[in-house]
C-alpha positions in Angstrom: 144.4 226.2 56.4 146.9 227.5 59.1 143.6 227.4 61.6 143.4 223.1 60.9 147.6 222.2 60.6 148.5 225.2 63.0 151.7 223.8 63.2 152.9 223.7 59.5 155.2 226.7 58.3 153.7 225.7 55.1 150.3 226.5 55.5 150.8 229.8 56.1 152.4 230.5 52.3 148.9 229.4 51.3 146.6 231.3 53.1 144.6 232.5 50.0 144.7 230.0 48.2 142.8 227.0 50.8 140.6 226.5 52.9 138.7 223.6 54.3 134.9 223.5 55.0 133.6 221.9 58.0 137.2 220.8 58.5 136.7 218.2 56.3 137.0 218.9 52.8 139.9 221.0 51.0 138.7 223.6 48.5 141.1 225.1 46.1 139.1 227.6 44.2 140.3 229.1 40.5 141.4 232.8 41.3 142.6 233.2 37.6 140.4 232.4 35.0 143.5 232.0 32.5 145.4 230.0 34.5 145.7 226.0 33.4 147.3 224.7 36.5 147.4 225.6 40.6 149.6 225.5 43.5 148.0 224.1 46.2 148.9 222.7 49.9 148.7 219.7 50.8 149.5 218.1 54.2 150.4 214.7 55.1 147.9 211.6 54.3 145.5 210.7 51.4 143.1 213.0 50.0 140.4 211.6 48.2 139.7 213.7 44.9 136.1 214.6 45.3 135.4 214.9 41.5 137.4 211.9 40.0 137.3 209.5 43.2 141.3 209.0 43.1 143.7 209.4 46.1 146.3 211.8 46.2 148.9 210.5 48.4 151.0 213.0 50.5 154.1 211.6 52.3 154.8 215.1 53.6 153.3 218.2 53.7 154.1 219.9 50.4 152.6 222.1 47.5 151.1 220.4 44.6 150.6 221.6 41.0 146.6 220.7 40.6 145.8 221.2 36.4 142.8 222.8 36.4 139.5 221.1 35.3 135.9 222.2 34.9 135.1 221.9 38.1 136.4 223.6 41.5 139.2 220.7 42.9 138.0 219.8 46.7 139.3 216.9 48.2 138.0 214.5 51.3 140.4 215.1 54.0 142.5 211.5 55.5 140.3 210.5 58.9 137.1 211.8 56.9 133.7 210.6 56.5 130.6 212.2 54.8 127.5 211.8 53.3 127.3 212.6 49.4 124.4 212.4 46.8 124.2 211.8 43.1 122.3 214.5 41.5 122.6 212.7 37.9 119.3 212.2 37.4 117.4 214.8 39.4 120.0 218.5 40.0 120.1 219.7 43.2 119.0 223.2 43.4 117.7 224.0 46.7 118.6 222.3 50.3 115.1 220.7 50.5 116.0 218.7 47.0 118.6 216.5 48.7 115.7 214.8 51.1 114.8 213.4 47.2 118.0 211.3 47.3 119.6 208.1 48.8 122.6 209.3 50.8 126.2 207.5 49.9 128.6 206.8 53.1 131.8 208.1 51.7 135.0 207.1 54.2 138.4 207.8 53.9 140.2 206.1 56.4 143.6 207.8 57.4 146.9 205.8 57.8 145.8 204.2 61.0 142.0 203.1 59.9 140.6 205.7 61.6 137.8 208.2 60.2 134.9 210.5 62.4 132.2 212.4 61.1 128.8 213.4 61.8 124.9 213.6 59.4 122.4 215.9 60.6 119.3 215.5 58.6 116.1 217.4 58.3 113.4 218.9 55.9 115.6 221.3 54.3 113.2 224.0 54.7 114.0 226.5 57.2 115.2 226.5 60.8 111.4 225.8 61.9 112.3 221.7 61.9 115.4 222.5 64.2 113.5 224.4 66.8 110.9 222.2 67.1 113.2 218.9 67.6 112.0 217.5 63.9 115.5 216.1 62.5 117.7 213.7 63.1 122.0 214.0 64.2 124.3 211.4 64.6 128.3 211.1 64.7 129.9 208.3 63.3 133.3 206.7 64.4 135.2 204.3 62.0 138.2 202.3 63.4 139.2 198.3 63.6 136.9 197.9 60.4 133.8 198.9 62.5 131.4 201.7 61.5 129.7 202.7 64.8 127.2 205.2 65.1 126.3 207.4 68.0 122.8 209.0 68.1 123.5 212.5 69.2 119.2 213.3 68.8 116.6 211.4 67.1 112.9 212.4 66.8 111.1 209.3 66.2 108.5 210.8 64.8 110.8 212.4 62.1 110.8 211.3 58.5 109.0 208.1 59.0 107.3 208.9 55.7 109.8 207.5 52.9 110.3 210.4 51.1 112.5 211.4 53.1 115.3 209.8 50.8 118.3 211.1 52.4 117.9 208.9 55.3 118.5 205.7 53.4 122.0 204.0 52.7 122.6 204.2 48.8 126.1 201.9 49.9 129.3 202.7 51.8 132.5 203.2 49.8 135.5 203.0 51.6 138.9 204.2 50.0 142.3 202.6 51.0 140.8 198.6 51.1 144.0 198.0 48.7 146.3 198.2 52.3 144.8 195.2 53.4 146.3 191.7 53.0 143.6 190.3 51.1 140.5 191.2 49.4 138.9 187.6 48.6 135.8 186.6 51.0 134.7 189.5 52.4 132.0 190.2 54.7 129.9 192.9 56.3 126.4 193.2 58.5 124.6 196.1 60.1 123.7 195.4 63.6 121.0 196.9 65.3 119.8 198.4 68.6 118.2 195.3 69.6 121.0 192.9 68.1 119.5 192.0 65.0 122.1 191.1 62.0 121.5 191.5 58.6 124.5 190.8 56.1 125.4 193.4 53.5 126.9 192.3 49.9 130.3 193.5 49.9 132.7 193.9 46.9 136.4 194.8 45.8 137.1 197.2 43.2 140.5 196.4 42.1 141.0 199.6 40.0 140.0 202.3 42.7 141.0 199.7 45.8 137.8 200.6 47.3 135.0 198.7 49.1 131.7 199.3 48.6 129.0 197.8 51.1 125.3 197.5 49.4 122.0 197.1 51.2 119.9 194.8 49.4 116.9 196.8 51.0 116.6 199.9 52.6 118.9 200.6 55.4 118.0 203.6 57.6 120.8 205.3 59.4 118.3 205.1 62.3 118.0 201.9 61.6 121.1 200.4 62.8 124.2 200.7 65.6 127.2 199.3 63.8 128.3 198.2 60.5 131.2 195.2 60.4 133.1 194.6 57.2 136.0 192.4 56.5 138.0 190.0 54.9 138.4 185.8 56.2 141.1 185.4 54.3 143.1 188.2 56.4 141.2 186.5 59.9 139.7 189.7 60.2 137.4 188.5 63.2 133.8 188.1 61.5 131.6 189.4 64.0 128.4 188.8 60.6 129.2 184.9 61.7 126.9 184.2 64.5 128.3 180.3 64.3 131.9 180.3 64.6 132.9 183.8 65.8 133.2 183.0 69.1 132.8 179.1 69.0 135.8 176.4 70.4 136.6 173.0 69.5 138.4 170.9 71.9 141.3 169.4 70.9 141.0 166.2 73.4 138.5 165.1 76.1 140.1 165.8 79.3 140.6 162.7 81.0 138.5 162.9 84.2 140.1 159.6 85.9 142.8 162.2 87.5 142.2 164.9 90.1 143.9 166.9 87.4 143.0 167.5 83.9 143.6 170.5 81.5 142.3 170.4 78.0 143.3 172.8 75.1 140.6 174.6 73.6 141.3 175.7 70.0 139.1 179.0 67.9 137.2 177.7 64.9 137.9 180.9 62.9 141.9 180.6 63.8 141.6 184.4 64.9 141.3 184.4 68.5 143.7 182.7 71.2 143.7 179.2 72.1 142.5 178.5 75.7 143.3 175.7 78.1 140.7 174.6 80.7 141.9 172.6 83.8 139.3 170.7 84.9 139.9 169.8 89.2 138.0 167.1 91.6 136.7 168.0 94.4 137.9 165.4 97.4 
């Protein structure tokens, strides 16, 4: 842990107990098989429980008393985002099992919106599929309730046979939707390459305060460049609204019988600025 938060004294009074994998998620493994309860270090921010999808808020970096359950307590670091599969139906035995399975978009925003992370997908086979360029690797940047994707390498060719299930958007779940002002009418799209929209249902869940964003068909992680989500009754700006998002009413005619006119132009959606135009003759 001391190698991620170098500069908390109280990771180092924890070195055996931690330690984080892909500096993402916090294991805190059972080294005493009578033991009920665990001391373990936290720092600062909200960790998502991976195995009862709860946040454990930290205002400081401290130790915490974690009862012990029957499985091994790992938690989704604040900033975070990764892909996760249910295995409910069908375990998950082998690497190549999880191309069987719809991928869900877990983010866990930290106290500024912010969260990175990156999907590197291939046959689950053997290193064969890396060498010869057959997979697929993008980062992902979440911040100003945007999802944008950056295609680090992409085979075209790759996993065009549908099979391949771990390319396909189960939904998004993002924690921490609770911190903003409201909830009601909420939006979201996936935007592609070439600018095409398509809306994605969007829902609240008032228990969890999480937001879950569903395809209603298949949505490829190839298959789009950002994801927008929202709420109008904050004035989140609605880029999914291809009408009013960045449409102006005027609020009078400018009266052209003067050299000088200026008109006020007024944003349908209330979020942006009001404009004024001054309209001049030419003499």
């Amino acid at each position: 842990m001391f190698f991620k938060y170098p500069n908390d004294e109280i990771a180092y009074k924890d070195y055996e107990q931690d330690f984080m994998v892909a500096d993402i998620v916090k294991v805190t493994p059972l080294l005493n098989k009578t033991a009920t309860s665990i001391e373990s270090y936290f720092p600062q921010g909200d960790w998502l429980d991976l195995n009862t999808m709860s946040i454990l808020s930290v205002n400081e970096s401290k130790m915490v008393n974690l009862t012990v359950g029957d499985s091994i307590a790992h938690y989704l670091a604040p900033g975070a985002l990764i892909p996760i599969v249910d295995d409910s139906d069908s375990p998950i035995m082998t690497a190549s099992d999880i191309i069987k399975h719809k991928t869900r978009l877990l983010i866990n925003p930290n106290d500024i919106g912010m969260a990175y992370g990156s999907i590197f997908v291939d046959d689950g086979n053997n290193m064969t599929s890396f060498y010869i360029g057959e997979y697929e690797y993008w980062q992902f940047q979440v911040s100003a309730k945007s999802i944008h994707k950056y295609t680090v390498y992409q085979n075209e060719g790759f996993g065009t046979n549908m099979t391949n299930q771990n390319r396909i958007i189960k939904d998004i779940v993002i924690t921490g939707a609770d911190k903003w002002t409201s909830q009601a009418n909420l939006f979201a799209c996936a935007v592609s390459e070439d600018m095409t929209f398509t809306d994605l249902p969007a829902a609240y869940d008032d228990k969890t305060k999480m937001l879950t964003i569903t395809p209603s068909d298949d949505l490829l992680y190839s298959g789009f460049r950002d994801i927008y989500y929202g709420s109008v009754d904050n004035k989140d700006f609605n880029f999914c609204d291809r009408t009013d998002s960045y449409s102006y009413m005027a609020v009078s005619m400018p009266d052209l019988s003067k050299n000088i006119s200026t008109v006020e132009l007024v944003h349908k959606a209330g979020i942006l600025p009001n404009l004024t135009v001054t309209f001049a003759q030419l003499i």
